[in-house]
N, C-alpha and C positions, 0 to 999 in steps of 0.2 A: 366184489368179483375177485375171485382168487388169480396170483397170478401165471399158474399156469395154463388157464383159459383164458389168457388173453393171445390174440395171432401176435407173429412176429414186428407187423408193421403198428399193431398198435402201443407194443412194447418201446420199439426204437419212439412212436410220439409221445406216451411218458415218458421217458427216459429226458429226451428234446426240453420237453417242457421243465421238465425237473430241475434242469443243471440251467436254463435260463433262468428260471425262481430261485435259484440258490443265488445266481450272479447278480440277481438285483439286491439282493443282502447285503453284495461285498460295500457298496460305498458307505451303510450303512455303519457297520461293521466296524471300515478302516476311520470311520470318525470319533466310534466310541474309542478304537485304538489311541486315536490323535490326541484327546481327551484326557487321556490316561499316561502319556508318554511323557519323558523327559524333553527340554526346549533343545536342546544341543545334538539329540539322538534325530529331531524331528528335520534340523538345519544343515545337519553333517549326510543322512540318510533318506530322509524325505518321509512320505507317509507306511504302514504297513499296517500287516494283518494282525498283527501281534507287536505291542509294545515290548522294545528291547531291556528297558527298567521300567519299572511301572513306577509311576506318583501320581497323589492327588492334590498336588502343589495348583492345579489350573480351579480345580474345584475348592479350595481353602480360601483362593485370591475374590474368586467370584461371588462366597456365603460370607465373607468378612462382613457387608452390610445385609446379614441376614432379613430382616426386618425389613427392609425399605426392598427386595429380592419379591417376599413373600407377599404384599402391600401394591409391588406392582402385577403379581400373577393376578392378586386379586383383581385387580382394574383391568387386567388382558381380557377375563375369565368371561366378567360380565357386562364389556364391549361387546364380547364375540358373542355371547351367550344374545342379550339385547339385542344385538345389530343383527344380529345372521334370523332371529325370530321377528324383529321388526319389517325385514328386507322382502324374508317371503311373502309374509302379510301383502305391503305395500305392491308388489313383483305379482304375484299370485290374481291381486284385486286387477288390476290394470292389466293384466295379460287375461284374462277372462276379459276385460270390455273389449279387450281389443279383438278377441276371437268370437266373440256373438257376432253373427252376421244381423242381426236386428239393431244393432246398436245403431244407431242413426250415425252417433260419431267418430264411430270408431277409426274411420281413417283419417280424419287430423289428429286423433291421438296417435295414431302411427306415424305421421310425419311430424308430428312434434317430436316423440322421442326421435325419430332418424337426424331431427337436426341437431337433438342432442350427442349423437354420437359425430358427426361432424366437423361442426362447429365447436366453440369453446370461447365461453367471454374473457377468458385470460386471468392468471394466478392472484392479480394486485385487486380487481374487479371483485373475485371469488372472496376475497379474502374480507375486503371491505362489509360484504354484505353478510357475510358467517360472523363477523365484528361488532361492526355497529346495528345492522339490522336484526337480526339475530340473537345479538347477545349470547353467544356461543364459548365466549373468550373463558377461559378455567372453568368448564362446566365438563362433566363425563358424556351430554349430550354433542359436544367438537368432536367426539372420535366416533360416535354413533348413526348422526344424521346427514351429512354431506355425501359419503358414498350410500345412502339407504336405499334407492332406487336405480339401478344399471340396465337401462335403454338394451343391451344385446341378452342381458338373461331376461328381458320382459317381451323379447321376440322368441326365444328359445321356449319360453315358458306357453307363450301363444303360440307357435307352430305346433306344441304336443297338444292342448287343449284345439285347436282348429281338425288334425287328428279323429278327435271323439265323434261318434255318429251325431247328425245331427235330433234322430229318434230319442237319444238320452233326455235333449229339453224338450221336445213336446212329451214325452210321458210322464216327463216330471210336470210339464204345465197341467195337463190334463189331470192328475193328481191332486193339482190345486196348489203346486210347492209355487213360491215366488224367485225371485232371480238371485238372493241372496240366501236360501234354501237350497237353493237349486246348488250353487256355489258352495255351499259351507258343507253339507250333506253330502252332492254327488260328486263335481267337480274336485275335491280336494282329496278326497280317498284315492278316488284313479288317479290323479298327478302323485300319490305320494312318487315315484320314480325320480319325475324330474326334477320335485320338490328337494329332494335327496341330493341328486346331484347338484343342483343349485346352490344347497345350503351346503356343502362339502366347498364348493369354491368361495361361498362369500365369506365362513368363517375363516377359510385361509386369509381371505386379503381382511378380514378385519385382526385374525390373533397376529399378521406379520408387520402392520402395519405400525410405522413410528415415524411417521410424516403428519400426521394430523397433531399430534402429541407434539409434533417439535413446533407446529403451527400457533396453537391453540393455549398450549398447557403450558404455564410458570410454576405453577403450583406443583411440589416434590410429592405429594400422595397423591396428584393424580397422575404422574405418570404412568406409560403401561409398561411390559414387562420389555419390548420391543425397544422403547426410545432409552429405557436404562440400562440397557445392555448396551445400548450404543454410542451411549456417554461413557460407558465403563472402555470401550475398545478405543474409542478418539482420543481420550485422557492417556491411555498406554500410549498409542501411537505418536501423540504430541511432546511425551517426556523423550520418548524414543531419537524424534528428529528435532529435538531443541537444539540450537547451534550454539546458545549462549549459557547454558548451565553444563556443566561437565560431571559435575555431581549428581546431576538429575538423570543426566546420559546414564550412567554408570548404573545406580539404581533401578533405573527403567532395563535395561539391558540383562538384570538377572529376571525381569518379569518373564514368567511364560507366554508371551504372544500370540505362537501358534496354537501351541495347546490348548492356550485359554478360549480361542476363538471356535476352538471344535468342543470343548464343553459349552460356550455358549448355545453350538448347535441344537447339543444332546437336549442342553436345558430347554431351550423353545420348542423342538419339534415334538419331543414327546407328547403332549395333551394332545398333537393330532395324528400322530402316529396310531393311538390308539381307541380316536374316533372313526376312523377309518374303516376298521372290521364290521363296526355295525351297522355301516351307510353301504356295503358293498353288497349286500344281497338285494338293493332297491336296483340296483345298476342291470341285474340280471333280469330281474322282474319287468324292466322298462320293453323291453321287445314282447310280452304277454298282456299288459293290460291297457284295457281300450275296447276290447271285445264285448260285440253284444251277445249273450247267451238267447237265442230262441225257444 
């Protein structure tokens, strides 16, 4: 649509919308700036849109151990990868039992999960049985299986399946499909939506996550990219406020702190920054499918 056919009021709502999409850029923006700034310009003047000298002094300090960098993306890569495909699986299966009204069981399996989001047998408890029972300790499966199944995205997932006519399973029974046909065939094409959005949030909390890794993992290659960036910022911060090394003050004091911590950013957000685009046309779709065509 060209823009001189568009009316006036619709011009001022692109316009609106425009310069709102532009401002969700700026923090975006003022990090790559941050990233890129000298430590003194960032202390003296604070953040901006534009670095006053440019250095790559935050990004030289953070590629020094290239290798053990690269070693943990991989271990981020395919946690998130594993975990966010294991999760729907797991998420998916149990939110369909729980939405078949035939299910005989299905509402203890709802108030089981409801106590799961309640309740909580406590960290020492948790930790014990990921440990000993488990066998969890320095394996890639610690950062994988304890969040795998989340009680609120397996009621989210059942309210859009509850949703679906109920005519979908009898013409699939009548067809002769079974309940795990019925599921893998018809059930999961229409949920792609909320499958989408599901899996946009679960790989965020599995790539952000560095609390299972501090838990679980001794072992230096399997750290993920999360817990060694976060050894890299506590070590700065620890030389920083040492009260007993003055030599260590001094040298810690030329490190980039700020900066570095906004190139940390840059480094982690990206691989979802730019997962992002391809999961946002399901979000649109979610208000059209479910329909039965006659």
């Amino acid at each position: 649509m060209h823009l001189k056919k568009l009316s006036p009021g619709r011009i001022a709502i692109v316009t609106v919308i425009s310069l709102f999409s532009l401002s969700c850029l700026l923090p975006f923006i003022m990090v790559i700036s941050g990233s890129l700034s000298v430590e003194n310009d960032i202390v003296n003047h604070g953040y901006e849109l534009w670095p006053r000298r440019v250095t790559f002094d935050s990004y030289r300090i953070l590629f020094l151990g290239s290798n053990r960098i690269v070693d943990a993306y991989g271990i981020s890569a395919l946690v998130t990868v594993a975990g966010t495909l294991l999760s729907l699986l797991v998420t998916s299966m149990a939110a369909y039992a729980m939405a078949r009204r035939s299910f005989r069981y299905r509402n203890i399996l709802s108030i089981y999960a409801i106590i799961t989001i309640l309740f909580s047998g406590g960290l020492v408890p948790w930790y014990i049985i990921c440990v000993r029972y488990l066998e969890l300790k320095d394996t890639i499966w610690a950062m994988i299986l304890p969040p795998l199944a989340n009680a609120f995205n397996m009621f989210l997932m059942r309210n859009f399946m509850m949703a679906m006519p109920e005519d979908l399973h009898e013409s699939a029974k009548i067809d002769g499909a079974g309940e795990f046909r019925i599921y893998a065939r018809l059930i999961i094409p229409l949920a792609k939506p909320v499958l989408a959005t599901i899996g946009l949030f679960v790989s965020l909390s599995y790539w952000n996550d560095w609390f299972l890794g501090l838990m679980f993992v001794d072992k230096q290659e399997l750290q993920p990219l999360q817990l060694l960036l976060r050894t890299l910022i506590s070590n700065v911060e620890f030389l920083r406020s040492s009260s007993n090394a003055i030599d260590m003050q001094r040298i810690a004091m030329q490190l980039p702190t700020e900066s570095l911590k906004m190139a940390l950013t840059v480094v982690t957000i990206g691989p979802i920054v730019f997962l992002y685009p391809f999961l946002q046309r399901y979000f649109v779709k979610g208000l059209l499918v479910g329909a039965v065509k006659g």
